[in-house]
N, C-alpha and C positions, 0 to 999 in steps of 0.2 A: 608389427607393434599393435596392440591394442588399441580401442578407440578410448580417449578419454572419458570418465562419465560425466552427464552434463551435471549442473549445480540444478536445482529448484528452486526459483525465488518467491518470496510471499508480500506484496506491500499492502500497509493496512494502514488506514488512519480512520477517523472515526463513522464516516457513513457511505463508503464506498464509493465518494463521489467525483471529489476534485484530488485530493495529493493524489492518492494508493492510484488513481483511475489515467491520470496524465504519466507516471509514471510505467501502470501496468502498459498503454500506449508505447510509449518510448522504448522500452525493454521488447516489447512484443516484437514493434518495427526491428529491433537489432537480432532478434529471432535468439533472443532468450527465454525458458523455459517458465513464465513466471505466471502467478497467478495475483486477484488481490480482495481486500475484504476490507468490512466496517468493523466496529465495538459497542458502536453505541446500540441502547435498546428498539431504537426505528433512526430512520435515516430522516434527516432534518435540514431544509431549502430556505434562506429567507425567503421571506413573504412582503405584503406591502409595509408592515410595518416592526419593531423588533418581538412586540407581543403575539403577532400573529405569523408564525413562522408555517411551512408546508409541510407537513409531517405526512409519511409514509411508510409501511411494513418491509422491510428487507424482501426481495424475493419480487418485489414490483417491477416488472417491466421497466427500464428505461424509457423506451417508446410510451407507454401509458404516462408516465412521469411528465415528459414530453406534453403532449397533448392536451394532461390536465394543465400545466402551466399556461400554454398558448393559448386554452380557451379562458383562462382567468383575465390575464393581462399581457398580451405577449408583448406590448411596447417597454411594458415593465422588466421581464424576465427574459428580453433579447437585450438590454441595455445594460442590465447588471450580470451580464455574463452568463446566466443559468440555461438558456435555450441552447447557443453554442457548445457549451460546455456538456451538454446531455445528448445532442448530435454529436460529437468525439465518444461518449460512453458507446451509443447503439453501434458504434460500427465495433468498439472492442469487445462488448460480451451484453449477455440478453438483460441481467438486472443486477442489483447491487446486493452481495453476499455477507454473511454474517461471519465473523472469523470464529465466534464461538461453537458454531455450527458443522463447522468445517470436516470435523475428524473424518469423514469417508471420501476425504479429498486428497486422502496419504498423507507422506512426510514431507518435509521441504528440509531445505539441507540451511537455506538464510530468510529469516523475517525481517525485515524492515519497517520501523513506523516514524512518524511524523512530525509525532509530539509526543512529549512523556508522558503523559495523560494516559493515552494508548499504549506505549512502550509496557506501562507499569498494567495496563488490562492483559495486555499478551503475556508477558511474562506467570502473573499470578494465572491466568488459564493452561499456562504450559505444565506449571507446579502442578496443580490441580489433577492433571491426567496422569494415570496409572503407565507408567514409562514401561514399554513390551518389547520397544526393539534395543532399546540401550543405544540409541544413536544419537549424536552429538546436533543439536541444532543450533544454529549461531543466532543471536536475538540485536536486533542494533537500531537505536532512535539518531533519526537527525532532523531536528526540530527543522517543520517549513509552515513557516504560514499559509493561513486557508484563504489565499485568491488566488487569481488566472495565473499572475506573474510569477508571483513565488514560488508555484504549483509546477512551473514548467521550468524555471532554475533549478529545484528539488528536482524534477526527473531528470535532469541531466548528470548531477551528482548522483543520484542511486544506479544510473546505467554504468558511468564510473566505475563504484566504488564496486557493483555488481562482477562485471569485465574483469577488476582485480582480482576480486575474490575467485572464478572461476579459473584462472588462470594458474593460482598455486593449487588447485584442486583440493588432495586430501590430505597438505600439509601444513591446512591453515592454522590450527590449534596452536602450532610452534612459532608462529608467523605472526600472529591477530594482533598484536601489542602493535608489535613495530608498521605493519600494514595500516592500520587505524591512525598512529602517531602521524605516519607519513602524510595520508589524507588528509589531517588533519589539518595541517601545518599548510599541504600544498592549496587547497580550499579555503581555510579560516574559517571552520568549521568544525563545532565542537561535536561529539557522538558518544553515548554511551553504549555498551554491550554488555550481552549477556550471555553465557549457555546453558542452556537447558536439555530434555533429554526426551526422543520417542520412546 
């Protein structure tokens, strides 16, 4: 019997930091195929104050990330989460990627994002690209809020919902309503989707 083929998963929320990053984590550990990305124009850290936020270019080191916060104020940014949370990133991948950028990182077979926000960025960029292989990609938002706690209930649900979806393989197209209902219901968890096309 053949091997089944695996799924490719994509999680994306806005600066490749906390949801897409706890969750690329979780999924990785389960030794799913998955990758993950930001949307926004630079990746964006609070700072000490709302006006003065930590702004940085995609493609930035984690570890640099890292170190310039420590040296700014580390009692600050070990207490609000962001030190911890950027030691979990360096052991998952080197720096935080741009989803817009992505295309020489192949197809993914399901997107996930975070917030509609995002949802509605991925989508209009999927539109956008010149469709070559004609392959079906599944688009799907389930709104999590942006801190520790949320971030880490949110990966448990995309590892979930992830597990189902590889599990009917390539017969989700006929499936997706009722799959999605089901989660739905069994989580309390609303999700929209989409499909779009490589």
């Amino acid at each position: 019997m053949a091997a089944q083929r695996r799924w490719r998963f994509a999680m994306v929320c806005s600066s490749n930091m906390n949801r897409s990053m706890e969750a690329h984590a979780v999924l990785g550990r389960a030794a799913l195929d998955v990758q993950s990305y930001g949307t926004g124009s630079q990746v964006k850290l609070p700072g000490p104050s709302m006006h003065e936020p930590n702004v940085y270019n995609f493609g930035t080191p984690y570890s640099n990330i890292y170190d310039d916060l420590q040296r700014k104020d580390p009692d600050l940014y070990k207490r609000n989460g962001l030190l911890p949370m950027l030691k979990r990133n360096i052991v998952v991948k080197l720096a935080p990627q741009r989803w817009q950028d992505n295309a020489s990182d192949g197809v993914f077979d399901m997107i996930l994002t975070f917030e509609e926000r995002v949802f509605d960025l991925v989508v209009e960029d999927m539109n956008n690209r010149e469709p070559m292989l004609f392959k079906s990609v599944l688009i799907i938002n389930m709104d999590v809020k942006d801190n520790h706690e949320e971030a880490s209930i949110g990966a448990k649900l995309a590892l979930d919902l992830c597990q189902k979806l590889e599990r009917v393989h390539d017969d989700w197209e006929e499936i997706i309503d009722d799959l999605i209902a089901a989660f739905e219901k069994q989580h309390n968890r609303k999700l929209a989707y989409y499909t779009s096309f490589y």
